[in-house]
C-alpha positions as CSV (number, residue, x, y, z in Angstrom):
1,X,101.7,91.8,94.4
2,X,102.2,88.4,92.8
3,X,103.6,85.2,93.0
4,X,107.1,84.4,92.7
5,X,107.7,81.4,90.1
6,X,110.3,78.5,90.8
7,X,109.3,76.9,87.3
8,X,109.6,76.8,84.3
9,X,107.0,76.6,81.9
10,X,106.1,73.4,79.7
11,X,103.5,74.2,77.5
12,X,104.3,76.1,74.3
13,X,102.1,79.2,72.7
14,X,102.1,79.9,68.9
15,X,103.9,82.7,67.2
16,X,101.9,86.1,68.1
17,X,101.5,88.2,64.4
18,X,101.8,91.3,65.7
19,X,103.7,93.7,68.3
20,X,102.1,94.0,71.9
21,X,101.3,97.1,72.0
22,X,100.8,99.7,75.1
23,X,100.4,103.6,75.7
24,X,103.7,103.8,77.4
25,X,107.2,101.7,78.3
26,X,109.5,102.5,81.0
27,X,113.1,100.4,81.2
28,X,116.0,101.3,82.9
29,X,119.5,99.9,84.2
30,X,120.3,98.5,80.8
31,X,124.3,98.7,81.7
32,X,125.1,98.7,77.7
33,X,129.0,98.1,77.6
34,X,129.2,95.8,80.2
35,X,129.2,91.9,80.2
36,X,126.1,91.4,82.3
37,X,123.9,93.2,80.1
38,X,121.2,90.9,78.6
39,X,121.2,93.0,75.4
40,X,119.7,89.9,73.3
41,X,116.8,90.1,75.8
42,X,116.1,93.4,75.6
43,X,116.6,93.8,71.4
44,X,114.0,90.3,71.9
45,X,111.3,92.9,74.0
46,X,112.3,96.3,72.2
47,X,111.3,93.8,68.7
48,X,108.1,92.3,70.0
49,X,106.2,95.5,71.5
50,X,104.7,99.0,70.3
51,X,104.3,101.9,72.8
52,X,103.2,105.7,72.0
53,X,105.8,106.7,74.5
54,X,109.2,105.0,75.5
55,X,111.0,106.2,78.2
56,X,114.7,105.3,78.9
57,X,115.2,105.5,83.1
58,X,118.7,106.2,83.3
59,X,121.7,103.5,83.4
60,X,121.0,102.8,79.3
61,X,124.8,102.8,79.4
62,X,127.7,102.0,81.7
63,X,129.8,104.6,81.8
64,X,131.4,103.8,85.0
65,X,132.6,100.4,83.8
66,X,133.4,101.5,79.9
67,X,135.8,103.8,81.3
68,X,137.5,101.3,82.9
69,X,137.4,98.9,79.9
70,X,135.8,99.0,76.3
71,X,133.2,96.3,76.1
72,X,130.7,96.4,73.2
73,X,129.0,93.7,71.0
74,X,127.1,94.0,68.0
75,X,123.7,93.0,70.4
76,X,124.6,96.7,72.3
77,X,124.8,98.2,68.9
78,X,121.8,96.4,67.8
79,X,119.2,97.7,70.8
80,X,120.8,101.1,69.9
81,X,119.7,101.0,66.3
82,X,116.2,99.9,67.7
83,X,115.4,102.8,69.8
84,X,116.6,104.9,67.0
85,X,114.6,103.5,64.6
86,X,111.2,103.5,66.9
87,X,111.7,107.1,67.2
88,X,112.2,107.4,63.9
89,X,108.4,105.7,62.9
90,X,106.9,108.1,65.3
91,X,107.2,107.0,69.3
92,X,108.0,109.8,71.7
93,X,111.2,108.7,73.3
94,X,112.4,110.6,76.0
95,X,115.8,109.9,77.8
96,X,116.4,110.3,81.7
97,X,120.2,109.4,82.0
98,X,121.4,108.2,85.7
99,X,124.4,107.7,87.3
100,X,126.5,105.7,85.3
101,X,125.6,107.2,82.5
102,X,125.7,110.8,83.8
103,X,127.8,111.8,80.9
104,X,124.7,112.6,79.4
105,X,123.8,114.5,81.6
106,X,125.9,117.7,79.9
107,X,123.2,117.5,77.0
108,X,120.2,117.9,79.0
109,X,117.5,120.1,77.2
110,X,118.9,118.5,73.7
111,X,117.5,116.1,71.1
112,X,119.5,113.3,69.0
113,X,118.1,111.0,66.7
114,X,114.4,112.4,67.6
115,X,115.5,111.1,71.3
116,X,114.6,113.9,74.0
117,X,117.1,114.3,76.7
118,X,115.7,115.8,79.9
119,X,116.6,115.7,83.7
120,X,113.7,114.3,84.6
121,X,109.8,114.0,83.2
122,X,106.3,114.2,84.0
123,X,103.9,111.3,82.8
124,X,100.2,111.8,82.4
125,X,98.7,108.2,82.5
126,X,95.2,107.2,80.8
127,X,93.4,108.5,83.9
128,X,95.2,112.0,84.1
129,X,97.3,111.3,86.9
130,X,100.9,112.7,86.9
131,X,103.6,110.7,87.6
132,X,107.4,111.8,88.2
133,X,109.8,110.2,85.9
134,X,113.5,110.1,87.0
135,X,116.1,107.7,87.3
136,X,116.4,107.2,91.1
137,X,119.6,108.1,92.2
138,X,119.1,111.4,93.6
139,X,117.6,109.9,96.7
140,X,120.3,107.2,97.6
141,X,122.1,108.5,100.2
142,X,125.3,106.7,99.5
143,X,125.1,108.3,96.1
144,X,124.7,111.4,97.5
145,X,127.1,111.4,100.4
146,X,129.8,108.8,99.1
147,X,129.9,108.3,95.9
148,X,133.6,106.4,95.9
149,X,131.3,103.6,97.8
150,X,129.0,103.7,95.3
151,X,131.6,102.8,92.6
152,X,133.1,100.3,95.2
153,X,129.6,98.4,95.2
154,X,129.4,98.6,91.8
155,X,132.7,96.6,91.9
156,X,131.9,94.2,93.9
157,X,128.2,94.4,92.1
158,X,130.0,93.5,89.0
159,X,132.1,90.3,90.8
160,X,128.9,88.9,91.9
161,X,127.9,89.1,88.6
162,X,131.1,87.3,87.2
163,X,130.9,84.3,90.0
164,X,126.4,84.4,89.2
165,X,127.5,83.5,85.2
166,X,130.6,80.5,86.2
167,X,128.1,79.4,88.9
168,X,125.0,78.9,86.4
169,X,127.6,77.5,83.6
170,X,127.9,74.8,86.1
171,X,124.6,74.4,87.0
172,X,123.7,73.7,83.2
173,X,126.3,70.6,83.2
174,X,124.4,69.6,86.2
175,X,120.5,69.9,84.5
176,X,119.8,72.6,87.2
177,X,117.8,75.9,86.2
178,X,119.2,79.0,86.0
179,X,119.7,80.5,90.0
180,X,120.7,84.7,90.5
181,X,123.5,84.5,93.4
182,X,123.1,88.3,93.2
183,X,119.4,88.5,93.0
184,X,119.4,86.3,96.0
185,X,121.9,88.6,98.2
186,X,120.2,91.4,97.3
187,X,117.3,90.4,99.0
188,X,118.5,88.3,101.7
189,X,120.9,90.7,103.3
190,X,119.4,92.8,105.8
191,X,120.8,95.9,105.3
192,X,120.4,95.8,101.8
193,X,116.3,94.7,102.3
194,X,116.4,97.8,104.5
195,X,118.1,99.9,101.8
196,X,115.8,99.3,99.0
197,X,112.4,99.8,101.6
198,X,114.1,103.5,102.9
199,X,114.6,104.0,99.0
200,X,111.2,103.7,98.0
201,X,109.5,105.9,100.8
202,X,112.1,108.4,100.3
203,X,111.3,108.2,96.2
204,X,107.6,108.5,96.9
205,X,108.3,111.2,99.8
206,X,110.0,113.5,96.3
207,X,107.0,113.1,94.5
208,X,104.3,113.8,97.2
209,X,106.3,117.0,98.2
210,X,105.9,118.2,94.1
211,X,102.0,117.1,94.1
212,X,102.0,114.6,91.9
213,X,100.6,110.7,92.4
214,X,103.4,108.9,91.7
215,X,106.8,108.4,91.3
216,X,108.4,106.0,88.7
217,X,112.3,105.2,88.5
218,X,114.7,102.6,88.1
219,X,118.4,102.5,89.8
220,X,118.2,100.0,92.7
221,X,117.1,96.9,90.3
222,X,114.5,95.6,91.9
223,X,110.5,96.1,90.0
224,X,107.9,97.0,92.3
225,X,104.8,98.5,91.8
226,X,103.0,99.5,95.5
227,X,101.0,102.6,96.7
228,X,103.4,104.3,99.7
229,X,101.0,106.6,101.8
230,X,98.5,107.0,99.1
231,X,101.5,108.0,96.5
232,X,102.1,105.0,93.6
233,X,105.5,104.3,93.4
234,X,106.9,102.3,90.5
235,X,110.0,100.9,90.1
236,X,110.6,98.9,86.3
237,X,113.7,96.9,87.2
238,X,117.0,96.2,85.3
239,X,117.9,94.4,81.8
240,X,121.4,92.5,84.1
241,X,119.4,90.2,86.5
242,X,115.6,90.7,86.2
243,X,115.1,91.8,82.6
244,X,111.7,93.8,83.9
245,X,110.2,96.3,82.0
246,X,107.0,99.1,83.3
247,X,104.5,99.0,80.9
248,X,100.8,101.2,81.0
249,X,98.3,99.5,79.2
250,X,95.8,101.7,77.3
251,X,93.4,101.8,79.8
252,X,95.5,103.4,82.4
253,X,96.7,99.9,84.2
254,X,100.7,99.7,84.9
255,X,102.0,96.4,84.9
256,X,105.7,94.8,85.2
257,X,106.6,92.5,82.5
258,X,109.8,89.7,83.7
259,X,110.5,89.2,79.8
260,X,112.6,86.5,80.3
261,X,110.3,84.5,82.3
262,X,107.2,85.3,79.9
263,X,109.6,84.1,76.7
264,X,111.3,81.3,78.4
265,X,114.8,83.2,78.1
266,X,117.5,81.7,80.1
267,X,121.1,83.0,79.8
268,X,123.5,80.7,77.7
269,X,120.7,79.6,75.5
270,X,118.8,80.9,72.4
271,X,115.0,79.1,72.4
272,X,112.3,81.3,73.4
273,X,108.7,80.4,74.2
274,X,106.6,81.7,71.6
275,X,103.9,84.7,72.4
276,X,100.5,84.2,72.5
277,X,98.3,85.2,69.8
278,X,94.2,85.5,69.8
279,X,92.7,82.4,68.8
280,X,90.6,82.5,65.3
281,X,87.2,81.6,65.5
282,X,86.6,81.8,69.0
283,X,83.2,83.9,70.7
284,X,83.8,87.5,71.7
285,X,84.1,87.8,75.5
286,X,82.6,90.3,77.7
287,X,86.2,92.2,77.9
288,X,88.4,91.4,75.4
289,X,91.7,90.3,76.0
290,X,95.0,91.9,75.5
291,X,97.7,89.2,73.9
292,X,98.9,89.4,77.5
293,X,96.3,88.9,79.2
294,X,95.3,85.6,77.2
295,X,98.8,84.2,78.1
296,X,98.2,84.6,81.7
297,X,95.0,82.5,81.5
298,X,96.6,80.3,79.3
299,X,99.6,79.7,82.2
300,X,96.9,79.3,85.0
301,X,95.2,76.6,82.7
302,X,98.6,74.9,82.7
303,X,99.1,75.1,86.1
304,X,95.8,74.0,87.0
305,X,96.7,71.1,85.5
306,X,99.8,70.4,86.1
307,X,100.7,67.8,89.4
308,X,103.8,69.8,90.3
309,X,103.2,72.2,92.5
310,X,104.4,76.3,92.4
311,X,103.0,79.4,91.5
312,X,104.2,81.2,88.0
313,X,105.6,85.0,88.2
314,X,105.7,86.7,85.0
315,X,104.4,90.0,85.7
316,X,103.2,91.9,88.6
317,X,100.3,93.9,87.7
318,X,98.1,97.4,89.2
319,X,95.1,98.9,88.8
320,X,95.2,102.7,88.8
């Protein structure tokens, strides 16, 4: 587990040359076609990294909320194009659809644009274990049980939302950083603290039964990687709040990446932090570094330096 970070970072990084690249990406809860979706976030990650395999967790669209209302800017359109063209150049992409987006559901089994459409999947990480791949919401109870309070959360989901972007407007005027009102519910209220804990072992209770190692899904919004009774259970996050993606490196490592915190991405304005890039000329270390990895040490040596006090969260990382 890591470090939550209540700063943001003041030292700059040049302009990386090329993609970050790993054997497989996870991302889920992208809510395409609604107004919370950080679309410009995820186009910034989808344009910056290189996977063999990309898989697409379930909630990649709203449907719910498009029904409701059309919402769509060119940015949606934009991370659609992306995905397209990745598969197009030759990265596996495989498409788990969830519960707002269960429309998709009907085409289970088919293939657009190169884009496989399955139920749910099987991953085989670096080290050969197997890990179940599936959106999530087939283990929440409420889901399950009462879906008409599902869609009532996702209501009052979306109003926290609405009140999160007027509240951070005025935080701006006032020089304050940017503050989730929902991210801060979510985790404060008790019954939902106890929701997302009787998620996760119920998750890694599905994949245990099937004999597999782990279990990786999305739905509830919150990234997580822990080991639940000797089963690894992943969650990768959202693209509304978090903007968390699952990444394995090459070497059979998972790790969640908070893009917006590594880029400096704050919503309302445009400036990222540049990514790190291997410095010319310098002696070859025992273990060579991933682009990553060098901008972790880089943010220690920062910190380490730096007289105001606070830990930095960018990614929380696990060893198989």
């Amino acid at each position: 587990m890591c470090a939550r970070s209540r700063w943001r970072w003041s030292f700059s990084l040049r302009a990386v040359g090329n993609s970050l690249k790993f054997r497989a990406i996870f991302i889920s809860d992208v809510h395409l076609g609604t107004r919370g979706c950080k679309a410009d976030f995820l186009l910034d990650f989808l344009k910056h990294t290189e996977s063999d395999k990309l898989y697409l967790i379930g909630d990649i669209f709203d449907g719910w909320r498009l029904k409701k209302g059309w919402f769509w800017l060119q940015s949606h359109n934009d991370v659609v194009q992306k995905i397209l063209r990745k598969a197009r150049k030759g990265t596996e992409v495989v498409y788990v659809p969830g519960n707002h987006d269960e429309f998709a559901r009907d085409y289970i089994g088919f293939e657009f644009g190169r884009i496989k459409v399955r139920r749910e999947a099987i991953h085989k990480d670096a080290g050969g274990r197997r890990y179940l791949v599936m959106h999530g919401d087939e283990c929440d109870g409420v889901m399950i049980y009462a879906k008409w309070l599902a869609v009532l959360g996702d209501t009052a989901y979306v109003a926290a939302l609405t009140l999160n972007t007027w509240l951070n407007a005025l935080r701006r005027v006032c020089g304050l950083r940017y503050w989730s009102l929902s991210k801060y519910l979510k985790h404060k209220v008790k019954n939902a603290v106890q929701f997302i804990s009787n998620y996760e072992a119920a998750m890694a209770c599905l994949a245990r039964e099937r004999g597999l190692d782990g279990v990786i899904c999305g739905h509830i919004h919150h990234a997580e990687i822990k080991d639940i009774d000797g089963v690894r259970y992943c969650n990768d996050g959202d693209w509304v709040e978090s903007c968390t993606a699952l990444v394995e490196h090459f070497d059979g490592r998972f790790e969640i990446i908070a893009w917006a915190e590594l880029r400096g991405l704050v919503p309302g304005e445009t400036a990222p932090l540049a990514l790190p890039a291997p410095v010319a000329g310098r002696a070859a270390e025992p273990t060579a570094r991933t682009p990553l990895e060098a901008f972790h040490k880089a943010k220690e040596c920062a910190y380490s330096s730096s007289p105001t006090p606070g830990t930095p969260r960018s990614t929380a990382s696990s060893a198989p």
